[in-house]
C-alpha positions in Angstrom: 2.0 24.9 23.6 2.1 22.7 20.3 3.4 24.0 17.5 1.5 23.3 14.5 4.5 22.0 12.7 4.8 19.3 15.7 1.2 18.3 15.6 1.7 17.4 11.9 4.3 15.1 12.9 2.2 13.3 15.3 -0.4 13.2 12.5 2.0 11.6 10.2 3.3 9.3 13.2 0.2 8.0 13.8 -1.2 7.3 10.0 2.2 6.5 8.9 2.7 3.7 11.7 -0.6 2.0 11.3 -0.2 0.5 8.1 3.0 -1.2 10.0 0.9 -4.1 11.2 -0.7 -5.2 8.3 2.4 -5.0 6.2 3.8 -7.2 8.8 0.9 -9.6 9.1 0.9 -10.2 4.9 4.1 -10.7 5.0 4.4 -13.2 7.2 1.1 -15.0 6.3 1.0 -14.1 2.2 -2.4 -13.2 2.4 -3.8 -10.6 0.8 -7.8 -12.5 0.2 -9.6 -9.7 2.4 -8.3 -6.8 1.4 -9.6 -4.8 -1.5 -7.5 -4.2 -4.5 -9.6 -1.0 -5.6 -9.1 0.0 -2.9 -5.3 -0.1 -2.1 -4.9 1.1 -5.9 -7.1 3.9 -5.2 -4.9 4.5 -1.7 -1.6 4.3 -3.3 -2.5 7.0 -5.9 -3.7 9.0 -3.3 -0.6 8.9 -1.0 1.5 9.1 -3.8 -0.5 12.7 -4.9 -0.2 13.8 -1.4 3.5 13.4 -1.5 3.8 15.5 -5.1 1.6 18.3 -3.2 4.2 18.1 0.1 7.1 18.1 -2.1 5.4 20.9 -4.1 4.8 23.1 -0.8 7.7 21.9 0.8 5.8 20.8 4.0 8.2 17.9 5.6 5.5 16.6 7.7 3.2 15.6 4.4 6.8 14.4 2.6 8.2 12.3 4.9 4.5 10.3 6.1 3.6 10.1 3.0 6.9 9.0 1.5 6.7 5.9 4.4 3.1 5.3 3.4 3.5 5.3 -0.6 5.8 2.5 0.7 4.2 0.4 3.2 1.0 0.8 1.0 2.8 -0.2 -2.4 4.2 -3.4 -0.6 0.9 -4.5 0.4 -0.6 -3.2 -3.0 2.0 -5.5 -4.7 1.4 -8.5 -3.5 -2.6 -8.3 -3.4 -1.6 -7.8 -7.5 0.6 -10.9 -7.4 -1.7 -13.0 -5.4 -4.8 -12.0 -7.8 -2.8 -12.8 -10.6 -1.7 -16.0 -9.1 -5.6 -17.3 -8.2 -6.5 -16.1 -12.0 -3.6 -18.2 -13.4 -4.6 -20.6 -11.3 -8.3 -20.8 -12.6 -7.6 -20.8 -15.9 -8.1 -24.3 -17.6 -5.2 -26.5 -18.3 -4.4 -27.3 -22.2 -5.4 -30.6 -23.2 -3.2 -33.2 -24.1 -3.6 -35.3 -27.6 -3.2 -38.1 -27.1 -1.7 -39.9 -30.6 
């Protein structure tokens, strides 16, 4: 039979190990256009409280998937930030020059 404890690992297995391939595509591709920067923002907090309430009930299942996922999640968070901030630097129009 399958302990509780053990089904929580395959849980966190599972969630933990499909953020894996899109880490790995935006970092080899740098692109971050399609995916939502509310929403990873939102994400990230949330795995990062669910990580506070694992440590808190010292459940090593919630710790240790959500410790991988605040990771993988905050990398891909990261450079969605870096690549908005890029486009609006990008947009913004240049100074002129005077011409004396």
């Amino acid at each position: 039979m399958l302990s509780i404890t053990t089904l929580g690992y395959i849980a966190a297995l599972c969630t933990t190990c499909s953020f894996v391939p899109q880490v790995l595509h935006i970092l080899k591709t740098r692109d971050t256009q399609s995916i939502s920067l509310a929403m990873y923002s939102i994400f990230v907090t949330g795995v990062a409280l669910w990580l506070i309430y694992g440590l808190l009930v010292i459940d090593l299942p919630i710790i240790i998937a959500n410790a991988i996922t605040l990771i993988l999640a905050s990398i891909i968070l990261i450079l969605k930030v870096k690549d908005v901030a890029t486009s609006k630097q990008n947009c913004l129009p240049k100074p002129a020059l005077d011409k004396a």
